[in-house]
C-alpha positions as a Markdown table, in Angstrom:
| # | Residue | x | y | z |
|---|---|---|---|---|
| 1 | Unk | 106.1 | 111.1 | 100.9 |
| 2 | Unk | 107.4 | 110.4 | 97.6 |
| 3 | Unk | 105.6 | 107.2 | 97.0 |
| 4 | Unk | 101.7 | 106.8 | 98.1 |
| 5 | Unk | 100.2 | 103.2 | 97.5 |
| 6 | Unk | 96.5 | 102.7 | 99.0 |
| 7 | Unk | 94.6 | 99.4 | 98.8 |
| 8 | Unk | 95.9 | 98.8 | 95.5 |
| 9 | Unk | 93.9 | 95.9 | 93.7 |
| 10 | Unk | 95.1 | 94.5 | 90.3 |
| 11 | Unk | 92.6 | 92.0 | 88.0 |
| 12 | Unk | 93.3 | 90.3 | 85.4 |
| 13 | Unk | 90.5 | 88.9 | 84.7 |
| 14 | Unk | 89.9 | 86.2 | 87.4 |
| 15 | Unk | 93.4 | 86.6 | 88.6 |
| 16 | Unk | 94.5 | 89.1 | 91.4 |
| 17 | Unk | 98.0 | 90.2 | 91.0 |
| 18 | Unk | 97.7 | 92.5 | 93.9 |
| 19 | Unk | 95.6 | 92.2 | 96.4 |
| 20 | Unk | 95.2 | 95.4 | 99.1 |
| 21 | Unk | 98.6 | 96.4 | 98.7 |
| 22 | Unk | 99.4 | 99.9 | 100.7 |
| 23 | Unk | 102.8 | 101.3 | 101.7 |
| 24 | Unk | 104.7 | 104.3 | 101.6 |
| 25 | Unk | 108.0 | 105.5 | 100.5 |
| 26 | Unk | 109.6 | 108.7 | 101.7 |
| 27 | Unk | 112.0 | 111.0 | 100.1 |
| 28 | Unk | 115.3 | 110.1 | 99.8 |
| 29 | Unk | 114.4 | 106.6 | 101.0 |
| 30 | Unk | 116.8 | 103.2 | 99.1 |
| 31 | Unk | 113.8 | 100.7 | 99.2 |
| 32 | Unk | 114.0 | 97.0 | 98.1 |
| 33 | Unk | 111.0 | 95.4 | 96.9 |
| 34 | Unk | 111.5 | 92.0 | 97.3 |
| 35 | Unk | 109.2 | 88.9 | 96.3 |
| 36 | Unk | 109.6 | 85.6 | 94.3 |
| 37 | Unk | 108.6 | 85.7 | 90.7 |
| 38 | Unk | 104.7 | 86.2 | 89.7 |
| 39 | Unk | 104.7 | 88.0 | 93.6 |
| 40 | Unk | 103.4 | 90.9 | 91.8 |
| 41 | Unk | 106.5 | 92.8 | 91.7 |
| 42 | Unk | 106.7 | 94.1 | 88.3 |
| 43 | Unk | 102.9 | 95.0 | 88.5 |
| 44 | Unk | 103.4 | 97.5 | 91.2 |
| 45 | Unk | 105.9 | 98.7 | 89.6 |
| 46 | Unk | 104.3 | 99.3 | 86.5 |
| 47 | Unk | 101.3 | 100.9 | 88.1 |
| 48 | Unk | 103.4 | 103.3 | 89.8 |
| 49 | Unk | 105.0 | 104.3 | 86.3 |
| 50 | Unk | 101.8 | 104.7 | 84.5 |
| 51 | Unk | 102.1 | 102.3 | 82.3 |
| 52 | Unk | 99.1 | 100.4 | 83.4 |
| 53 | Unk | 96.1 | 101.4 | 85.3 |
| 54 | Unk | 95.5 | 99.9 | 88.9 |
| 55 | Unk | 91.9 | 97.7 | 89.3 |
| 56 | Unk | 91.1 | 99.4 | 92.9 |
| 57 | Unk | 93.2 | 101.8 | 95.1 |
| 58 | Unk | 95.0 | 104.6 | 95.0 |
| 59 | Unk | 98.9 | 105.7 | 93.8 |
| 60 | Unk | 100.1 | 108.9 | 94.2 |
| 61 | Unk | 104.0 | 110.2 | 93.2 |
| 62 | Unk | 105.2 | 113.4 | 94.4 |
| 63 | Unk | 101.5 | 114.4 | 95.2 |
| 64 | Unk | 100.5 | 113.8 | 91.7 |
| 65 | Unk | 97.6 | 110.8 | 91.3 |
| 66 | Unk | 99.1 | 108.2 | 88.8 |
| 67 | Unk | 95.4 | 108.0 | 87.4 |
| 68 | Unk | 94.6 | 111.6 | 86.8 |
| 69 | Unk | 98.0 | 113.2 | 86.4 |
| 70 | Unk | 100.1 | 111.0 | 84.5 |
| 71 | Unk | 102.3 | 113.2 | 82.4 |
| 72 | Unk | 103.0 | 115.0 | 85.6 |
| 73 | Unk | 103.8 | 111.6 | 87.3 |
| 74 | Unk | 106.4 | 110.8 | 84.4 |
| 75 | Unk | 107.9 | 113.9 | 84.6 |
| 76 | Unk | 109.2 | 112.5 | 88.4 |
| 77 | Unk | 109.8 | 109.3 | 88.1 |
| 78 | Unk | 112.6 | 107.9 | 86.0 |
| 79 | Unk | 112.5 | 104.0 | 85.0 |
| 80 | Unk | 114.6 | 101.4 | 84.3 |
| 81 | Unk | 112.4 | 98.1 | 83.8 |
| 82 | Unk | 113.7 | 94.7 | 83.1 |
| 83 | Unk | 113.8 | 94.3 | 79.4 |
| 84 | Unk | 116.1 | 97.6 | 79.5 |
| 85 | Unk | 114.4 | 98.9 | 76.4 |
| 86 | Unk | 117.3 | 100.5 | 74.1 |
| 87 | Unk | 118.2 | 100.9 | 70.4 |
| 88 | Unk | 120.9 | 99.0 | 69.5 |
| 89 | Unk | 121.9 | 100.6 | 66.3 |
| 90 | Unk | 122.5 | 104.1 | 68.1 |
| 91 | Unk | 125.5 | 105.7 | 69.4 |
| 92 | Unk | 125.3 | 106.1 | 73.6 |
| 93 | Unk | 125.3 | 110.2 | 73.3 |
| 94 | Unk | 122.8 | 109.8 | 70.0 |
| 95 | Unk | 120.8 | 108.0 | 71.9 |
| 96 | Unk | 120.8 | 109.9 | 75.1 |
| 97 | Unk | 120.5 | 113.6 | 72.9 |
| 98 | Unk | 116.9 | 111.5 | 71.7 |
| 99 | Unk | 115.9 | 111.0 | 74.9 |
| 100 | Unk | 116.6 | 114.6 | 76.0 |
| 101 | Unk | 114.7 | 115.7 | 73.1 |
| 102 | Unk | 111.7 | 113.7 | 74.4 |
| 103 | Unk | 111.5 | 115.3 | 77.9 |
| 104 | Unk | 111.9 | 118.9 | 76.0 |
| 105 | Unk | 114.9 | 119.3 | 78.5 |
| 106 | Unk | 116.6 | 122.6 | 78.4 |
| 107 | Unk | 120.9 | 122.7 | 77.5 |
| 108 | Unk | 120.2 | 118.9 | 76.4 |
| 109 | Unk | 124.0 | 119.0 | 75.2 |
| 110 | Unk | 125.1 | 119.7 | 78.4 |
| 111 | Unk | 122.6 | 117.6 | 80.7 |
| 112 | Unk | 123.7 | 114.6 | 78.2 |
| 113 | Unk | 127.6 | 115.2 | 78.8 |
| 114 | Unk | 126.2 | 114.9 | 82.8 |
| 115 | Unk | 124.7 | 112.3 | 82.6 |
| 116 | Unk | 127.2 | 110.1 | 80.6 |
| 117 | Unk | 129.9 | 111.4 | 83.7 |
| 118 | Unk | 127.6 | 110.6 | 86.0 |
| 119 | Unk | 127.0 | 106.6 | 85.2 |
| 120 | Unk | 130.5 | 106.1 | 84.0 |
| 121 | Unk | 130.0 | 106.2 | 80.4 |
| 122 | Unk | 132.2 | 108.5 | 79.4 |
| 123 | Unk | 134.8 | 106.4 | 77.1 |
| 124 | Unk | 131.7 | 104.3 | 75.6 |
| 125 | Unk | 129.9 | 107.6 | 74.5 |
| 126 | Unk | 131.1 | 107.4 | 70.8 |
| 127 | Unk | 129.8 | 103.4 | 70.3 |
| 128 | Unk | 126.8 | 101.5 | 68.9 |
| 129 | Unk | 124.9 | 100.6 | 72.0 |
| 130 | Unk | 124.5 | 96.9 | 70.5 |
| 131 | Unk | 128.9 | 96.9 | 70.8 |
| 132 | Unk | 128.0 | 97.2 | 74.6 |
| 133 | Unk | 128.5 | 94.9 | 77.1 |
| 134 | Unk | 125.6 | 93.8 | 79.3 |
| 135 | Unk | 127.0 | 96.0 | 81.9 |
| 136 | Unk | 127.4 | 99.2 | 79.8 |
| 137 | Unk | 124.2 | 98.5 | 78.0 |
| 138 | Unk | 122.5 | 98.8 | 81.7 |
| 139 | Unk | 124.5 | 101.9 | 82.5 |
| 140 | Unk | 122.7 | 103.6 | 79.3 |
| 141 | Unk | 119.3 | 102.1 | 80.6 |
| 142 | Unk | 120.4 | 104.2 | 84.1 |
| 143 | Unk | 121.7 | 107.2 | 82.2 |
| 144 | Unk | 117.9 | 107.2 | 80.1 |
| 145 | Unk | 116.3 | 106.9 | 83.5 |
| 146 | Unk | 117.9 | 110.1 | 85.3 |
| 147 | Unk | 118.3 | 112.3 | 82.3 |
| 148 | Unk | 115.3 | 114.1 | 83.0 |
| 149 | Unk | 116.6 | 114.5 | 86.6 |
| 150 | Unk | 113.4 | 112.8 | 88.5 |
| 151 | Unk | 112.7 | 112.6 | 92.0 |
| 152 | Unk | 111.5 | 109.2 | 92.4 |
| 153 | Unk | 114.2 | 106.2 | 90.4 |
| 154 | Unk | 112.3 | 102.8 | 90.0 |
| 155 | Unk | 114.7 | 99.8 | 88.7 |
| 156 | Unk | 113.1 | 96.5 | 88.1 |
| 157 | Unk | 116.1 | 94.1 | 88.5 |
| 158 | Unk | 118.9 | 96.4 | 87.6 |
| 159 | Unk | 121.4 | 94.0 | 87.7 |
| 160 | Unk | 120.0 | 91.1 | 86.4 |
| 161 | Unk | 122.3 | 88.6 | 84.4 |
| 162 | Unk | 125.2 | 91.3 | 85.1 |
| 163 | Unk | 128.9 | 89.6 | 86.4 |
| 164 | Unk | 130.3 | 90.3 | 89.5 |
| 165 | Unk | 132.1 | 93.0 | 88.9 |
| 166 | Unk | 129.6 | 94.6 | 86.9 |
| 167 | Unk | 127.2 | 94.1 | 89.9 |
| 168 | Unk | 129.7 | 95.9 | 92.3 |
| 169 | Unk | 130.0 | 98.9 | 89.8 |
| 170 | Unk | 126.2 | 99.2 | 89.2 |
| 171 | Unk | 125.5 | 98.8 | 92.9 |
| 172 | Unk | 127.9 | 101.7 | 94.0 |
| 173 | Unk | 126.2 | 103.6 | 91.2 |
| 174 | Unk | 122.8 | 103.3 | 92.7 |
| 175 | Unk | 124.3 | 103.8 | 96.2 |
| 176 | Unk | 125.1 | 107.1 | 95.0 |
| 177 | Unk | 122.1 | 108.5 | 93.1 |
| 178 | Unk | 120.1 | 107.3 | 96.2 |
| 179 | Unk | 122.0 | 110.2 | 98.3 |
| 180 | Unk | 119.8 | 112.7 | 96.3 |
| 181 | Unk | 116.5 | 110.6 | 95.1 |
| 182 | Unk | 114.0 | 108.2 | 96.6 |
| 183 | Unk | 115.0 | 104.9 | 94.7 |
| 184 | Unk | 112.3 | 101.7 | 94.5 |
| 185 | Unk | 114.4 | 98.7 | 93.1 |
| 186 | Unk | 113.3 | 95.1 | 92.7 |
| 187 | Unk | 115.6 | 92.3 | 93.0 |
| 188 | Unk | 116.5 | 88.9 | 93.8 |
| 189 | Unk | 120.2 | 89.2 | 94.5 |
| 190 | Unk | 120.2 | 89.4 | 98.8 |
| 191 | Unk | 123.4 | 90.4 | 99.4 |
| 192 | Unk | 122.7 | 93.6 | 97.1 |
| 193 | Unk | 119.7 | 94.6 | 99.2 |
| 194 | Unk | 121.5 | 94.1 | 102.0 |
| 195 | Unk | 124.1 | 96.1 | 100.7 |
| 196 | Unk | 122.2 | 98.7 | 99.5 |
| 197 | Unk | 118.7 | 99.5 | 100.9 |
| 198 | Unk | 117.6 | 101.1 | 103.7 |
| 199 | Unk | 114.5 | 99.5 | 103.9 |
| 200 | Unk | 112.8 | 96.1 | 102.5 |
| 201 | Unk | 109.2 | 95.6 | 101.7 |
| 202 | Unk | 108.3 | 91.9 | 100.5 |
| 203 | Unk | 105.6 | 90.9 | 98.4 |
| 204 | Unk | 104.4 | 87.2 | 97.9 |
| 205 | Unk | 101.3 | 86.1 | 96.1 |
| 206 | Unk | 100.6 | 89.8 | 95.6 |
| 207 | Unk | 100.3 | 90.2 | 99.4 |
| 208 | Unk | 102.9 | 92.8 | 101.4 |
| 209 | Unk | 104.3 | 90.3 | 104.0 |
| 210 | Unk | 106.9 | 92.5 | 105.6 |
| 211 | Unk | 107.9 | 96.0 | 105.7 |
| 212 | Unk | 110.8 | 97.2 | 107.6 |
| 213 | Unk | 114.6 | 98.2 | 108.0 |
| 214 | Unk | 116.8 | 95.7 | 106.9 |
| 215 | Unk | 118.4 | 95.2 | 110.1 |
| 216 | Unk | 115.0 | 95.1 | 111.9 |
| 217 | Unk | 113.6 | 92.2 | 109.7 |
| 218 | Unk | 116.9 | 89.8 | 110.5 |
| 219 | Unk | 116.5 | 90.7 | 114.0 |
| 220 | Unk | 112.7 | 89.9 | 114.3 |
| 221 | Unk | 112.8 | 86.5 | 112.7 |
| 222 | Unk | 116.2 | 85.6 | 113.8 |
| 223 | Unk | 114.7 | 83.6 | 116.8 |
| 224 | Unk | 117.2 | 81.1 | 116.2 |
| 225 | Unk | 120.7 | 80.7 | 114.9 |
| 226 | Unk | 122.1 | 78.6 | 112.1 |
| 227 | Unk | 125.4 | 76.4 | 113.2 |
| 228 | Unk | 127.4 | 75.0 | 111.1 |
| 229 | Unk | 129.5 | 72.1 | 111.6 |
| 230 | Unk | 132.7 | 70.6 | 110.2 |
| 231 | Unk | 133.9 | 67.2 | 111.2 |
| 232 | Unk | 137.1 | 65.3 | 110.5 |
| 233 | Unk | 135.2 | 61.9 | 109.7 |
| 234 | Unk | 131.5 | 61.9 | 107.2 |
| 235 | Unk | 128.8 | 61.5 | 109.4 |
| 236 | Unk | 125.3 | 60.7 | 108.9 |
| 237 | Unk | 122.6 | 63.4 | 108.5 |
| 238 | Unk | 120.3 | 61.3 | 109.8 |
| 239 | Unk | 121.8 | 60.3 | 113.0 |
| 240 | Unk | 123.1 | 64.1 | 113.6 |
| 241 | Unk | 119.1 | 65.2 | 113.1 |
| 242 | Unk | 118.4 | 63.3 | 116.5 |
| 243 | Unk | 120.4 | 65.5 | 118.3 |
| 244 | Unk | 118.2 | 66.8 | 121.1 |
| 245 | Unk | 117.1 | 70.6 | 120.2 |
| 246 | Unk | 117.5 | 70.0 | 116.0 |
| 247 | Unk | 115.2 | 70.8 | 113.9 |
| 248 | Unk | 116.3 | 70.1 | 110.4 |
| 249 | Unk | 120.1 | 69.2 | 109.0 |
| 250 | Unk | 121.1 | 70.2 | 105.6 |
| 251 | Unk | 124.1 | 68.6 | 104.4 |
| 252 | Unk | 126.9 | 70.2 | 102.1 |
| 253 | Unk | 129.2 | 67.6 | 102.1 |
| 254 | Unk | 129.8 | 64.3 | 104.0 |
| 255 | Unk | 131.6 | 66.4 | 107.1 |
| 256 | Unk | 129.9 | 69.7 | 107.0 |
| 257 | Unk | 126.1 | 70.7 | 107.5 |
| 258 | Unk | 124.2 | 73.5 | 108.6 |
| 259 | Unk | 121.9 | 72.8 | 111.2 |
| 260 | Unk | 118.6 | 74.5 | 111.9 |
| 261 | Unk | 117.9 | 74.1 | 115.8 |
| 262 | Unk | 114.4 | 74.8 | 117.4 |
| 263 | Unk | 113.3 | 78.5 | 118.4 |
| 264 | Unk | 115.5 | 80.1 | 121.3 |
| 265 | Unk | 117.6 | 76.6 | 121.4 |
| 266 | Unk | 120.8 | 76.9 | 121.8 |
| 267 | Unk | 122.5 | 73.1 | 120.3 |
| 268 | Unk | 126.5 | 74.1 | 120.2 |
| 269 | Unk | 127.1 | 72.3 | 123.7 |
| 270 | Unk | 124.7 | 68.9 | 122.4 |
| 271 | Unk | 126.4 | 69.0 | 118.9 |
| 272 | Unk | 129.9 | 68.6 | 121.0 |
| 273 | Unk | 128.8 | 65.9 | 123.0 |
| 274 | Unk | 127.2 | 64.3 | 120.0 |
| 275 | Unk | 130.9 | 64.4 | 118.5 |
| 276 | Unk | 132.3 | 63.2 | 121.4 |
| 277 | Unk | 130.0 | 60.3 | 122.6 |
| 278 | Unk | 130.8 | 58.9 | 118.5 |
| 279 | Unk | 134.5 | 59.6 | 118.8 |
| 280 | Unk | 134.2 | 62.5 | 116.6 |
| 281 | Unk | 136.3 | 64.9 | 115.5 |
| 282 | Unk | 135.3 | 68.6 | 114.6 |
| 283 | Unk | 136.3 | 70.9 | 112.9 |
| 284 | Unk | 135.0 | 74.2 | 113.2 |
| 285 | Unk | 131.6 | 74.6 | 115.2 |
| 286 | Unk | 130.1 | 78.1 | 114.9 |
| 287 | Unk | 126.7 | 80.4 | 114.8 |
| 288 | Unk | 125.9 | 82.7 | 112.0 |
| 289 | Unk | 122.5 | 84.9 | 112.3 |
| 290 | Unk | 120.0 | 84.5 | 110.1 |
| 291 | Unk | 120.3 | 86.0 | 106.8 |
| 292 | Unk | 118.1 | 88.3 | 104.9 |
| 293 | Unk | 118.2 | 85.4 | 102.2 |
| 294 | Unk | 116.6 | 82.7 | 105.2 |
| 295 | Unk | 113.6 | 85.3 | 106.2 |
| 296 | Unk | 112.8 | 86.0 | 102.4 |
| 297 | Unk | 112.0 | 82.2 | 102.2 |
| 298 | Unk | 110.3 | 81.7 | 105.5 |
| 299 | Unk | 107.9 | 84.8 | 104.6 |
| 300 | Unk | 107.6 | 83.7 | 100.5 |
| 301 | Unk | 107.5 | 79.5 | 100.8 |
| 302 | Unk | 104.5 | 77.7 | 100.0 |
C-alpha cells in the first residue's frame, strides 16, 4: 500500500474536521477524493503531506509514519496543493534548478531538462513564471511536484479555474504520470474523475461515505434512470409531476425536463400516454444512467 489512513481524527478546537476516517490506496492506484467544500478534503490531504499533525489515528506513506518519519514521508510524496505556491519573479528552469537544489537531487541539470519535457514546458522554460498563463503556471506547480521523482503524487484541485483546453491538457498529463505513481487528486470537476480515476472515495462532513471503482459507484446507486423529455408544445411541470411512477420534474425549458421516476420504475410508456391523452407532441424521449455528478449529491446533500 502506498497510502495507509487509520481512524484519523482532526480537532480544531471544538470542531471535527475528520472524524474516523480510514482508507487505503495502493500503488500505482488514480484515486479521486471527492467531497463538497469544508468535507475535510484539503485536511486529509495536508495530514498525509506532513504539513499538519493528525488529532487521533494513524498515516502511513510508503511504510513511513507521517508522525515519526516525516522527512522520509516528503521525500515520497510530491504535492501540488491549491494555492499552487510559486515565485513569480523567476524564470521556469530558475525556479525548477531551486527546487532541485532543495531535495539535494543528483544531475539536477539534467532531472530539470526532464522534467520540463515531461509536463510540456519546454518553449516556456526561458520566462518569468508571473508571464504564465494559468495553465502553464499549473504545469510548473506539476513539474515542482515530480522533480524529486516521488512515489505517491497528491493534487488538491489541479485544475481549478483552468479553461477547457487547458483542463484536457492537464488531465492527459496526470493520466500519464499515473501509469508509473500512485496519484490522490481532489476535485470538483465530475467529468475529470470520471475521466481519469480509477477509483473514488467521497468525503462529506469529514465522514468517508463511499469508496469504490467509479463504475461500481454509478451502478450501485443507479436504481433508477433519469428520462428526459422534449415536447413540441410547453407543458406544465406540475401537471407532468402527476404522472403515475414520477418522483420529481426538473424543468430546462418550457418543452424539455428531466424527470426523476421512483426506484426500479420504469415511466417511458406513462410519459407517452401522458403526451398522447393531452394531444402532445414529443420530441425525443430517452434514458440516460445516472451520473457520477447525481450520486456525489445524493451521498453529500444535506
Amino acid at each position: 500500500m502506498s497510502i495507509i489512513i487509520q481512524e484519523v481524527v482532526k480537532e480544531y478546537g471544538s470542531q471535527r474536521a475528520l472524524n474516523n476516517v480510514s482508507f487505503n490506496v495502493d500503488s500505482g492506484e488514480i484515486v479521486g477524493f471527492l467531497g463538497p467544500n469544508g468535507a475535510g478534503k484539503s485536511t486529509m490531504m495536508k495530514i498525509i503531506t506532513c504539513f499538519i499533525p493528525q488529532t487521533q489515528g494513524k498515516v502511513s506513506v510508503c511504510g513511513f509514519d507521517v508522525a515519526e518519519n516525516a522527512m522520509q514521508v516528503k521525500q515520497k510524496v510530491g504535492y501540488l496543493p491549491e494555492s499552487n505556491p510559486r515565485y513569480d519573479d523567476m524564470y521556469v528552469k530558475e525556479f525548477l534548478s531551486f527546487i532541485a537544489g532543495i531535495h539535494n537531487i543528483k544531475s539536477p541539470k539534467e532531472r530539470v531538462a526532464e522534467v520540463i519535457k515531461m509536463v510540456g514546458l519546454d518553449i516556456e522554460q526561458h520566462k518569468l513564471i508571473g508571464a504564465l498563463s494559468k495553465g502553464y503556471k499549473q504545469r510548473v506547480g506539476l513539474a515542482q511536484a515530480l522533480i524529486h521523482d516521488p512515489e505517491v503524487l497528491i493534487l488538491d484541485e489541479p485544475t481549478s479555474g483552468l479553461d477547457p483546453n487547458q483542463i484536457v491538457d492537464i488531465r492527459n498529463l496526470i493520466k500519464e504520470i499515473g501509469k508509473t505513481k500512485t496519484v490522490l487528486m481532489s476535485t470538483h470537476i465530475m467529468q475529470e474523475v470520471e475521466a481519469i480515476c480509477d477509483r473514488v472515495i467521497i468525503i462529506n462532513r469529514g465522514k468517508i461515505v463511499a469508496d469504490d471503482k467509479t463504475e461500481n459507484l454509478k451502478t450501485i446507486f443507479s436504481d433508477r434512470k433519469l428520462v428526459i423529455v422534449e415536447f413540441k408544445e410547453d407543458v406544465d411541470p406540475k401537471t407532468l409531476s402527476k404522472v403515475k411512477g414520477v418522483q420529481s420534474v426538473t424543468q430546462k425549458s418550457n418543452t424539455l425536463f428531466q424527470i426523476y421516476p421512483e426506484p426500479k420504475k420504469d415511466i417511458r410508456e406513462a410519459v407517452f400516454k401522458f403526451a398522447v391523452d393531452n394531444q402532445l407532441n414529443i420530441i425525443s424521449l430517452k434514458e440516460e444512467e445516472k451520473r457520477l455528478e447525481e450520486v456525489f449529491k445524493s451521498l453529500t446533500k444535506s
